[in-house]
N, C-alpha and C positions, 0 to 999 in steps of 0.2 A: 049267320047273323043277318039282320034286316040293316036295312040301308037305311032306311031312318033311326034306327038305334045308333047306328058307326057315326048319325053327323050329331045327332044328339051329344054322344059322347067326344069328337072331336071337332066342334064349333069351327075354329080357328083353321086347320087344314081343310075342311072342307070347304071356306069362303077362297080359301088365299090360291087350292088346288097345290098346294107343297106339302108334300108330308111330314109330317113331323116323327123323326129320328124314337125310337125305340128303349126306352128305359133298360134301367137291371129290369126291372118288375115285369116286365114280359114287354111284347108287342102292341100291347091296346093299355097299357099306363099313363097315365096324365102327371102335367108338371105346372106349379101353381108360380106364376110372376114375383120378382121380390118385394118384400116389401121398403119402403125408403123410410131411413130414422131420424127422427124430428131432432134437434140442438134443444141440449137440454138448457134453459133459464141461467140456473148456477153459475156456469161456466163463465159465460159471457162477465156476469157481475166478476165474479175472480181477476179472470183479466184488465179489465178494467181499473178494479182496485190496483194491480199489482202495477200498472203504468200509473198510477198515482202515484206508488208509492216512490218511484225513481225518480219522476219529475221534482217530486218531493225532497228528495234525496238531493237529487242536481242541485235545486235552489238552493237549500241547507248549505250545500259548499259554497254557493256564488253571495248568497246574500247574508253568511257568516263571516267573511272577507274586509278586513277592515279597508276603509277608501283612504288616497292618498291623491292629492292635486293641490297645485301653485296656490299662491298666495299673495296678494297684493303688497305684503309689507315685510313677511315673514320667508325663509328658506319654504317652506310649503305649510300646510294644513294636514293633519290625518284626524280621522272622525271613525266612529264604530257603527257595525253597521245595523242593519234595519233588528237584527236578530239581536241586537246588544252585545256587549261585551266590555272587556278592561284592555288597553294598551297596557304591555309590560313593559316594553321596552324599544326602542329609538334608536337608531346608529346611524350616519352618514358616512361616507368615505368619498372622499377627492379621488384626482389622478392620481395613479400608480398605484391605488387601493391606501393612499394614505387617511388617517382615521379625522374625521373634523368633530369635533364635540359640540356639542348639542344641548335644547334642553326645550322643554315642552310645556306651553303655558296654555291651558284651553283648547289643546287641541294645535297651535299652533307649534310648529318647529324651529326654533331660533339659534342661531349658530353661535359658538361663542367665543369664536373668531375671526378676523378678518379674512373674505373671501374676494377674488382678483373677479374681474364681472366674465360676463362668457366661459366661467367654471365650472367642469361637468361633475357633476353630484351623484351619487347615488344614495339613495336611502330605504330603510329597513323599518320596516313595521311588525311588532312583532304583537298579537291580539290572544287571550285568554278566553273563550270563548263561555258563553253562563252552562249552566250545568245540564238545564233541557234538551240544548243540542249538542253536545259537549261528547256524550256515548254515540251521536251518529256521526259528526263532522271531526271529530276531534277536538280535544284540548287546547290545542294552541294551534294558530296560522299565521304564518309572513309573508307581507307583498311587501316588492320593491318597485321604486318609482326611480325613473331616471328624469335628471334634469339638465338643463344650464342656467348657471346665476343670469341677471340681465345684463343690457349691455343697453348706452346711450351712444346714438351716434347722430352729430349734427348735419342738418338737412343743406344747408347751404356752405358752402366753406370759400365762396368767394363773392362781397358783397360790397354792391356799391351805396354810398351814400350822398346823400343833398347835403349842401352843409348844413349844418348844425345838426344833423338828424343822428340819437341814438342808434348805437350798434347793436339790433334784437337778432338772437342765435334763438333757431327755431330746434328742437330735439324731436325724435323720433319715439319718445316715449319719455312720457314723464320723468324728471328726476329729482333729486331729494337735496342734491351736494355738485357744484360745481368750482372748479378751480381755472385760471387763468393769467396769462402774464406772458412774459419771456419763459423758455424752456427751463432754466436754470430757479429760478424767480417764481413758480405757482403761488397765487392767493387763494388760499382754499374759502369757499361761501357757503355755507350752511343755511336751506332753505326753510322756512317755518313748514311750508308744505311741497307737496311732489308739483310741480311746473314742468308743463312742458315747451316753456318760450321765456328767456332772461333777460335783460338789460343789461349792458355793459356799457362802462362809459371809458372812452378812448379819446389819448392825449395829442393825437393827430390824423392831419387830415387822410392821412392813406397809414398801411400797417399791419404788422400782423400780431397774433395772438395764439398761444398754444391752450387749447382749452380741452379739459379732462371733466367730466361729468359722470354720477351713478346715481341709477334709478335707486337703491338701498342703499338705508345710512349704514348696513356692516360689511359694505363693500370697499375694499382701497378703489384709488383714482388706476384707471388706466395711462398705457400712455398715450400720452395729449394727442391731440388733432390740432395742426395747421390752421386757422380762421386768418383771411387776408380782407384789407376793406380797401376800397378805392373812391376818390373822388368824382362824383356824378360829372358827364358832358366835360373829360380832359384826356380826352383820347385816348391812347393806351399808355397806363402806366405802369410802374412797378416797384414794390416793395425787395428790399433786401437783408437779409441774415447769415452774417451778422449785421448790425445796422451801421449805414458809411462810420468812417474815425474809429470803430472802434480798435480796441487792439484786440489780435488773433493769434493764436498761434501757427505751426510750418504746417500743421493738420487740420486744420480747422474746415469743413467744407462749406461753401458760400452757394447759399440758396436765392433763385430770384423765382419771385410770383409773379404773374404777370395780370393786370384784369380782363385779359381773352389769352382763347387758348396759347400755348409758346409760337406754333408755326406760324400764328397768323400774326404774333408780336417779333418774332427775330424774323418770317420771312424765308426761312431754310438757313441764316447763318448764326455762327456761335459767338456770345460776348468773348470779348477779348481780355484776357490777364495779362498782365506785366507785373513783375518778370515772369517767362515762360515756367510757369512749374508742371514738371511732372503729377500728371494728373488727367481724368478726363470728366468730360460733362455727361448727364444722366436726365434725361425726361424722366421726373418719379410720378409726375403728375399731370392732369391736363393743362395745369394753368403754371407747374414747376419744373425748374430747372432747376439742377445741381450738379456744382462743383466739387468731387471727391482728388484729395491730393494724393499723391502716391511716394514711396520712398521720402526723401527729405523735403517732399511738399516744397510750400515757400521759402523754407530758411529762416535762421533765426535773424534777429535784428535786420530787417527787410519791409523796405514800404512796399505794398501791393495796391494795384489800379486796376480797375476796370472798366470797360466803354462797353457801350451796346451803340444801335442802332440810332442816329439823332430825331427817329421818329419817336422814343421810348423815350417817357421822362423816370425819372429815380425818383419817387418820393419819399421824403425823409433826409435826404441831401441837403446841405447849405453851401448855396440855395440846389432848387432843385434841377436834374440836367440829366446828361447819357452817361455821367461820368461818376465814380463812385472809387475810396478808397480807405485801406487799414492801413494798421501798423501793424508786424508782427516784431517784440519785444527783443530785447538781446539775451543769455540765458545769464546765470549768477556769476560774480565773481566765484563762490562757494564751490560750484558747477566746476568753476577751470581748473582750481586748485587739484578738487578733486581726479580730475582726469589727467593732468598734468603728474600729479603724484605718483596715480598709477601709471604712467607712462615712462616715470624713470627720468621727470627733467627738475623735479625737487628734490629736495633732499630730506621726504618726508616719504611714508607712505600712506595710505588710507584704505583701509576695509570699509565696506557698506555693510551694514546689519541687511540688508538684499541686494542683493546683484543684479545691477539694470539689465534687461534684454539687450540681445546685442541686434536691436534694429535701430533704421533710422529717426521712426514716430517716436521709440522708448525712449528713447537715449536723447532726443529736441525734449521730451517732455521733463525729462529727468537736467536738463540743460535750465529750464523755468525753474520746477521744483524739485533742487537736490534732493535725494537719499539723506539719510541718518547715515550715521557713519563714526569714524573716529580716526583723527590724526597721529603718527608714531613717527620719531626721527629713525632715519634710515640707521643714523652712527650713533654710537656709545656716544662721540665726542664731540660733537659740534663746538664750534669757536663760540664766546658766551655773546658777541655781538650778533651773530645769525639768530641765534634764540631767540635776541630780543627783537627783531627784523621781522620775525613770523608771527602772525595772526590771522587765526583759521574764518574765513569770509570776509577777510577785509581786503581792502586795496594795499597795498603792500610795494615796497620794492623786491623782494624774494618772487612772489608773484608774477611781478610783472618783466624781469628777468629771467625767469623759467620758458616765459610766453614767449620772448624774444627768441631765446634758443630754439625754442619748437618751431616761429615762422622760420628761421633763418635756416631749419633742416626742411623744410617742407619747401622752399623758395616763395615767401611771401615777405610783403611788406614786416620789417623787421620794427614795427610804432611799439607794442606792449598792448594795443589795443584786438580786445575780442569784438571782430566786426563778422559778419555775416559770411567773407569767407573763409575766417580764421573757424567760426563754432564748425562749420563743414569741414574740412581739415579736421578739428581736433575732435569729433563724432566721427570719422572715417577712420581714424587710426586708434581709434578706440576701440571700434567694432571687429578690426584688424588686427589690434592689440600688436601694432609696430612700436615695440619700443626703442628709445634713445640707449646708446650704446657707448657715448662720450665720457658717461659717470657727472661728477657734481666737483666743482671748481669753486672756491673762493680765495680775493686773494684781500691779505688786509696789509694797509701800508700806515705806518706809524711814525710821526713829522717828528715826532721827539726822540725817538733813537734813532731816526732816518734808514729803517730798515721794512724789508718789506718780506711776509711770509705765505707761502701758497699751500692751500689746503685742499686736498680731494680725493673722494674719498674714503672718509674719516679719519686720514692722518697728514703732518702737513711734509709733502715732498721736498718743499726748498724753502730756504733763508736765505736772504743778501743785502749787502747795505744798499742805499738809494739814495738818488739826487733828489728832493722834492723843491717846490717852488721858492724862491728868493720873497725878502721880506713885503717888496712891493708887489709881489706876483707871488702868491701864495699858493700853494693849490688847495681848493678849497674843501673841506671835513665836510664828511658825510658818505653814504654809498649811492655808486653808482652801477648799472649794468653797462657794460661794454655793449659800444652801439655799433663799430668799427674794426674790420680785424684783416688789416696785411701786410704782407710780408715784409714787405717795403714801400715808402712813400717820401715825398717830401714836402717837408713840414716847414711853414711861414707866419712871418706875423711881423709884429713892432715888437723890437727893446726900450727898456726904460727910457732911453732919452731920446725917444721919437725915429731912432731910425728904424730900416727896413731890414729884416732879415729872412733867406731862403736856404733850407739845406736839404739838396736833394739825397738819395740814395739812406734814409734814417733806415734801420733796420727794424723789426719785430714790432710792427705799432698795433695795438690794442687801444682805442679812445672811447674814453668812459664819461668825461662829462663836458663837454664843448671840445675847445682844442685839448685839454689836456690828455697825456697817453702813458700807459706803459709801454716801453721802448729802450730799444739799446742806443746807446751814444758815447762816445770816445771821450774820454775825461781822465784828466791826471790822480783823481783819486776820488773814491765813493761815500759814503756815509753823511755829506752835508748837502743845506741847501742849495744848490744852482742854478737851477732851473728856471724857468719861465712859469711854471704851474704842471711843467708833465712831472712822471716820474721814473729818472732817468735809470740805469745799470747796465754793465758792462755789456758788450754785444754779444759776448760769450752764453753770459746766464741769460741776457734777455732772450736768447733764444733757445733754450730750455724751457723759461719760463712759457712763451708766445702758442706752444699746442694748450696749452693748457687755460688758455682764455680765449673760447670762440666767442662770437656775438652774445651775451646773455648774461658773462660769466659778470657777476657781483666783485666792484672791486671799496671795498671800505675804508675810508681814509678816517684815522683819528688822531 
């Protein structure tokens, strides 16, 4: 072969000088380059279409979706969306998935219950979808929206004033319905429109206010907020709760505001109470103090005082000062009876339709406001004069006899009177449930057959005749409680005709109403008048009789 023939036929190796590799086809075969394949048109369109179609699809679900957001006036708003559709149905649920009822005007959602403000809500929308996208999205769809109902909280809560200048309470969001007063005491006001800034008008120069506010009229009031106002250019003063004189009870905690912060108004040191009660003081707030009592607190029937600082004035005091005080109340006669009963020193018993707590707070409170209850005599037989001696809440001699016995076991003043540390005493042995162990004593002495009989018990242990008083010295009808009780004494006075007489060594005296006593006395015979006003018998029996009438015991002369 010619050498121009071989570059003819292999171009490429002859410029490059690399041979080129050898076919099946023999030694001298040629091999043609590939060709490259163009995109056909179609394709590109297909795809295309087909990310349409999903974008499509996405949106379908997003903007078949019924909307759900707040509401100016109403628990929310739901609406349908771009693609149309029907709401079927609506649910809400409160905390702990409890259900709140509902009901849907316009698209708005209205509750059809009272709801507490700062309430978390949930809600259910539930949407029908129209029929066009209904085979690609579905039939039906439910979103849920969470919420919280609103809440008002006011912007200033310690405000001074110029005199005569209204007290404006600024809110933090409009509201519809505000209330105010004393804590106990709210005036609820009903706004024509939502405000966000009120007027109140206040009956003195310093003071405070518990004020409750809701942006929604189908909201209840919260609980209140503290508002305190002070008098412009009076240095530091202070507001107190409950306000001076009032009466409180052993629990009651006593809050002071101050118009700058506490430290910089007390200084580092604490108002001072009298008497010391258990209890301790509590900064709750930048401009409050309080006093929480603990155990029996104040006590009942007890004046309480306070001083502060003589830098601090007390507004609201008459007149105004560092000085400030209550009363705390004494508790019921009702109360003693009751406790007294169950104690075993009447001769009744009482069940309560509930049974006080056996603390000190319950049992002061239940001291103010007895229990329900019901009185039962202890005996089948009571003497028909105790019957008619007893009346359940009243002042009484039975009562006040009982009470006698109970200070005279406790070692207190032995008056009949519930003073503040007879109700602690009888709240401590309550809670203790120490009862009397003496049983129940009555003795009744009868000036007409001159005999005298002792009951207790339910049945009566002794009979005997008796000396009682002479016609000028009578002893006087009626019952008394023995006020006095020993063993031995001697006993003086005046006889009818002005002289002086003293005998010492008398034996078994019981004295029930001034000098008069039961007692033994030596005498040539019993069953007539002798006496001076006591009521005399043998020293034998008198001292049989003498256990059996401690301090308390009812002695009933008729």
């Amino acid at each position: 072969m010619r050498l121009d023939t071989f570059q003819r036929s292999h171009p490429s190796s002859y410029l490059s000088g690399t041979p080129r590799p050898a076919s099946s086809a023999g030694p001298l075969a040629t091999s043609r380059p590939p060709r490259l394949r163009r995109p056909r048109p179609g394709r590109a369109v297909v795809g295309v279409l087909c990310a349409l179609v999903i974008l499509f699809i996405a949106l379908a679900f997003i903007w078949s979706r019924p909307t759900i957001g707040a509401d100016d006036a109403a628990l929310a708003r739901a609406g349908s969306p771009l693609t149309g559709g029907t709401i079927e149905h609506v649910s809400a649920t409160g905390p702990h998935g409890r259900p709140i009822p509902v009901t849907v005007s316009h698209g708005r959602i209205w509750p059809r219950v009272v709801l507490a403000p700062n309430e978390p809500v949930s809600i259910e929308v539930v949407l029908r979808r129209p029929g066009w996208i209904s085979w690609l999205a579905g039939r039906r769809v439910s979103r849920r929206f969470q919420l919280r109902t609103p809440s008002a909280a006011v912007l200033d809560r310690y405000v001074t004033l110029a005199s005569g200048s209204p007290l404006r309470l600024a809110f933090d969001q409009p509201v519809v319905a505000v209330a105010y007063g004393q804590p106990e005491h709210l005036q609820r006001r009903a706004l024509e429109m939502p405000r966000s800034q009120i007027t109140l008008a206040h009956p003195a120069e310093a003071g405070s206010f518990a004020v409750a506010a809701v942006p929604r009229r189908w909201e209840s009031l919260p609980a209140p907020t503290l508002v305190s106002w002070f008098p412009a250019g009076s240095g530091t003063s202070a507001v107190l709760s409950p306000r001076p004189g009032a009466r409180i009870s052993p629990a009651t905690p006593i809050s002071l505001t101050f118009s700058q912060p506490v430290a910089a108004a007390l200084g580092g040191a604490l108002p001072r109470l009298h008497p010391a009660a258990a209890g301790s003081w509590h900064v709750t707030e930048s401009h409050t103090i309080v006093f929480r009592p603990r155990g029996y607190g104040f006590g009942l029937d007890t004046p309480v005082t306070l001083a502060l600082p003589s830098s601090v004035r007390i507004i609201g005091g008459q007149p105004a000062s560092s000085f400030a005080s209550w009363t705390v109340p004494s508790g019921s006669v009702l109360r003693v009876q009751q406790i007294l009963a169950q104690l075993g020193y009447l001769p009744l018993r009482f069940r309560a339709k509930r049974p006080v707590p056996s603390t000190p707070a319950a049992q002061e409170s239940a001291a103010v406001n007895p229990p329900a209850g019901s009185f039962s005599w202890r005996y089948g037989n009571p003497p028909g004069s105790l019957r008619g001696l007893w009346q359940a809440g009243e002042e009484n001699v039975v009562t006040r006899g009982a009470l006698m016995a109970f200070q005279n076991a406790h070692e207190l003043t032995t008056d009949g009177e519930a003073g503040g540390a007879v109700w602690r005493a009888l709240i401590d042995t309550a809670i203790s449930n120490r009862r009397s162990t003496a049983g129940y004593s009555y003795v009744t002495v009868n000036e007409g057959s001159q005999s005298l009989a002792l009951w207790h018990d339910g049945s009566v242990r002794l009979t005997t005749p008796v000396n009682t008083g002479i016609a000028s010295r009578p002893t006087e009808v009626g019952t008394f409680p023995v006020f006095e009780h020993i063993a031995s004494g001697t006993m003086s006075g005046t006889n009818p005709d002005g002289s002086h007489y003293e005998d010492p060594g008398i034996p078994w005296i019981s004295y029930f109403n001034g000098g008069d006593a039961l007692h033994g006395f030596e005498r040539a015979s019993y069953g007539s008048p002798q006496s001076l006003g006591c009521v005399e018998m043998a020293p034998g029996t008198a001292g049989k009789v003498w256990p059996y009438t401690p301090i308390g015991t009812l002695v009933h002369v008729e």
